[in-house]
N, C-alpha and C positions, 0 to 999 in steps of 0.2 A: 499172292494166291498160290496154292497147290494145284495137284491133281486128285483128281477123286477124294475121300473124304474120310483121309487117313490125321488123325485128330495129334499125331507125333508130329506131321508133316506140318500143320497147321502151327505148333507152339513154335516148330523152326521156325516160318518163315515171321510170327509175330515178333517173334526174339532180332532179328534181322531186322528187320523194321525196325525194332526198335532203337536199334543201334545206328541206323541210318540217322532218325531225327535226333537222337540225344547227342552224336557225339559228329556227324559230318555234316549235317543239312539247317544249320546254325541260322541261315536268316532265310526271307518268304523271297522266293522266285520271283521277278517280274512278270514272267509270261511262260508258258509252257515247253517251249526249246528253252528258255533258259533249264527249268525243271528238270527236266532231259537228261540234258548237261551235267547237272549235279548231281543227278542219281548216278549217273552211266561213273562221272568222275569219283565217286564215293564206295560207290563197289569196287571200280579199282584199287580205291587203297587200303579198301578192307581185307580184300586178298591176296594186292602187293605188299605192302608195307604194314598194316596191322599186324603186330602179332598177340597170339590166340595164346592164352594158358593153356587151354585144353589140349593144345599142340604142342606145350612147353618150349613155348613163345617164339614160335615158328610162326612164318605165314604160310596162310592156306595155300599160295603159291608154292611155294619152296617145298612142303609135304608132298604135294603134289609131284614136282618134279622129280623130287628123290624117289618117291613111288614107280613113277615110272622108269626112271633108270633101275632102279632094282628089279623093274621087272624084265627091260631088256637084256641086261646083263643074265637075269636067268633062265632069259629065252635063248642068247647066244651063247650061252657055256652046256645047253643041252644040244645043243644042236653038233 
């Protein structure tokens, strides 16, 4: 789900989803902590360890971070 009813936001988060059940949520849950479980562990690895063309095969993680060091580094060389 989104927020409000921003229809960009929407094909994310279906696109996401999608990617959950095709490629990490491979068999049916037993009970709902299991469920849990799997979602929680599948985003994990789609941020740690998947890597993203669109990132040129980076993970989301590691963008992330380099992002943010660049921006400290150009917070602390203004300063």
């Amino acid at each position: 789900m989104t927020d409000g009813y921003d229809c960009y936001q929407n094909a994310l988060a279906e696109r996401v989803n999608g990617i959950l059940k095709m490629e990490f949520l491979l068999h049916r849950p037993a009970n709902l902590e299991q469920a849990r479980t799997m979602v929680r562990e599948s985003v994990r690895m789609y941020n740690e360890q998947r890597p993203h063309l669109s990132l040129e095969y980076k993970t989301p993680d590691a963008v992330h971070r380099a992002s943010l060091a660049s921006q400290l580094r150009l917070g602390l060389s203004l300063a």
